[in-house]
C-alpha positions in Angstrom: 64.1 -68.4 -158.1 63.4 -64.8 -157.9 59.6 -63.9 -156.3 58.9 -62.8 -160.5 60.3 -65.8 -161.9 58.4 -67.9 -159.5 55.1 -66.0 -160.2 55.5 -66.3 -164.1 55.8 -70.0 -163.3 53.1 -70.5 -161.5 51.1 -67.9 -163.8 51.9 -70.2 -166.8 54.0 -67.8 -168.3 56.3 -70.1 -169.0 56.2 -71.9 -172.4 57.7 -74.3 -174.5 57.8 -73.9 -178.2 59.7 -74.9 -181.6 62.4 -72.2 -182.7 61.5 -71.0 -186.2 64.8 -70.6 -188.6 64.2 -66.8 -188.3 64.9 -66.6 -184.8 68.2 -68.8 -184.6 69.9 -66.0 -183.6 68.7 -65.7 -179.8 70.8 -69.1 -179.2 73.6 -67.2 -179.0 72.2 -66.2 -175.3 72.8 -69.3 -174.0 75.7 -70.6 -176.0 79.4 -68.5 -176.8 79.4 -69.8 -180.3 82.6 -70.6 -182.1 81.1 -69.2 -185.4 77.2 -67.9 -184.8 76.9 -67.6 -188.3 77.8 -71.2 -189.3 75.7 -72.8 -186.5 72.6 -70.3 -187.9 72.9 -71.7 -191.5 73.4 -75.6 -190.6 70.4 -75.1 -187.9 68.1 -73.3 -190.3 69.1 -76.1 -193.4 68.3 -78.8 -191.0 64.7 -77.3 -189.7 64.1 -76.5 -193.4 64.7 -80.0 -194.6 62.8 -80.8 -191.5 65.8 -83.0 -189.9 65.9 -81.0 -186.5 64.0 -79.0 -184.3 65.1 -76.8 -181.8 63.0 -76.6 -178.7 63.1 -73.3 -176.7 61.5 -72.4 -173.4 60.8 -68.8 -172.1 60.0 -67.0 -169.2 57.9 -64.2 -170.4 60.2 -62.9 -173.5 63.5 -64.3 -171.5 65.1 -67.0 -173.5 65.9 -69.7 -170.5 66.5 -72.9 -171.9 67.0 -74.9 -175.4 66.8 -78.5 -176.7 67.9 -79.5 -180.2 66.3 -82.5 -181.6 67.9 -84.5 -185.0 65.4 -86.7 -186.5 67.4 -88.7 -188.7 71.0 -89.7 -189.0 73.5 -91.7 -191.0 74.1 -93.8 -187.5 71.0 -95.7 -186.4 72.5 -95.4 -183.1 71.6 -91.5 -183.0 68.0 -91.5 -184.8 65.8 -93.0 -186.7 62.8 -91.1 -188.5 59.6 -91.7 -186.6 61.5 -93.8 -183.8 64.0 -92.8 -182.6 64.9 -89.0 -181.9 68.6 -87.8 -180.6 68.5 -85.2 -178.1 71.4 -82.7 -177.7 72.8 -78.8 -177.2 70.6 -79.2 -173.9 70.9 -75.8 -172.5 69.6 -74.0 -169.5 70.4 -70.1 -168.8 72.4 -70.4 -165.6 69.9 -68.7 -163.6 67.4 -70.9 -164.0 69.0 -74.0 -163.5 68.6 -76.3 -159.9 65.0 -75.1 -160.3 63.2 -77.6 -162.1 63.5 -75.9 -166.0 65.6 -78.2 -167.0 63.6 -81.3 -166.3 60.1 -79.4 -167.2 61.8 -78.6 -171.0 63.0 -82.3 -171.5 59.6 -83.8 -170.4 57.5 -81.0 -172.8 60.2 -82.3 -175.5 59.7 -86.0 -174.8 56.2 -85.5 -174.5 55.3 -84.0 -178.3 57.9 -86.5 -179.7 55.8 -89.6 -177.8 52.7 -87.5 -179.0 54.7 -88.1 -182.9 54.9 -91.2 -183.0 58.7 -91.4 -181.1 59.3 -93.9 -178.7 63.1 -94.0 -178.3 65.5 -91.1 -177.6 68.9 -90.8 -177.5 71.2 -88.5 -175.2 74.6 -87.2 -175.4 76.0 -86.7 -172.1 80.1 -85.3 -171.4 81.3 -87.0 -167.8 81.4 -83.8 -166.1 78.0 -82.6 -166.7 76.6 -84.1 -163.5 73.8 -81.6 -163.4 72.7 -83.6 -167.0 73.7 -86.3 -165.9 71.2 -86.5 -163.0 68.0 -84.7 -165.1 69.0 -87.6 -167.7 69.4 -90.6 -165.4 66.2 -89.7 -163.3 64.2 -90.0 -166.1 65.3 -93.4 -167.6 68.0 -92.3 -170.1 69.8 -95.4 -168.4 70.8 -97.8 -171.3 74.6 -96.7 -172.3 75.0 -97.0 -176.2 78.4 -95.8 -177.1 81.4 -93.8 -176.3 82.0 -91.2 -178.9 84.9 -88.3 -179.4 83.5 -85.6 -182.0 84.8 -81.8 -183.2 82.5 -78.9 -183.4 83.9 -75.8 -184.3 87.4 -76.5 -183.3 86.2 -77.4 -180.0 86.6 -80.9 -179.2 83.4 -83.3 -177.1 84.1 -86.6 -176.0 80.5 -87.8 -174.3 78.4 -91.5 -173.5 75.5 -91.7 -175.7 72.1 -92.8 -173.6 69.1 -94.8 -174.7 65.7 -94.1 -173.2 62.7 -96.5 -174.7 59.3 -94.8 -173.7 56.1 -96.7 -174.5 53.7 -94.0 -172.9 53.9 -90.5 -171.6 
């Protein structure tokens, strides 16, 4: 952590926030998108038919970190409005990660889901993201539910899906 990022931190300077549709752009800093365009104009459909949110964190005006959250799906497994929130595109500017951002984003996310009424959450995780794999794990996204192969713009994801059950913050 540079001396400035460390000072920002512990300056609150850091914050958490809900992406609006306008700004669905900037997530192409953290992500090499197949086709920007596409993912902008499924991401801004789903916040406007209030389905997802995306949860960003900053450092000062520094984009460091993203979280999208799908409140309803066709597979109970996934989500269920008002119980049960699926987590995933879980992103932390390289940079920044191995220095707590990670972990500080998931728990804001958790926290003003719980604070909604949420009390279960579900997590894709791909085998060889050990670095999710550990933030996940170490805060109880233990329960495995399934194994699932998917496509997203002609790249292909195969991941475990965890359960985490939360009955207070």
């Amino acid at each position: 952590m540079t001396e400035q990022t460390e000072q920002n931190h512990r300056a609150g300077k850091v914050r958490t926030e809900r992406l609006q549709a306008k700004d669905l752009r900037i997530l192409t800093e953290l992500f090499d998108y197949n086709d920007a365009e596409q993912m902008i104009r499924e991401c801004a459909r789903d916040i406007s038919d209030r389905k997802a949110d995306i949860f960003v964190m900053y450092d000062r005006d520094t984009l460091i970190g993203e979280l999208h959250v799908l409140y309803e799906s066709d597979n109970e497994n996934y989500a269920v409005r008002n119980k049960r929130a699926y987590l995933y595109a879980f992103r932390v500017r390289r940079e920044y990660q191995n220095k707590g951002y990670g972990t500080r984003l998931l728990r804001a996310v958790l926290a003003d889901l719980h604070e909604e009424g949420y009390s279960e959450f579900t997590i894709g995780a791909e085998d060889d993201n050990e670095k999710a794999l550990h933030i996940y794990h170490s805060m109880g996204f233990n329960e495995l539910l399934l194994r699932r192969r998917e496509e997203y713009q002609g790249d292909v994801y195969e991941y475990n899906l965890y359960l985490k059950r939360q009955t207070s913050v």
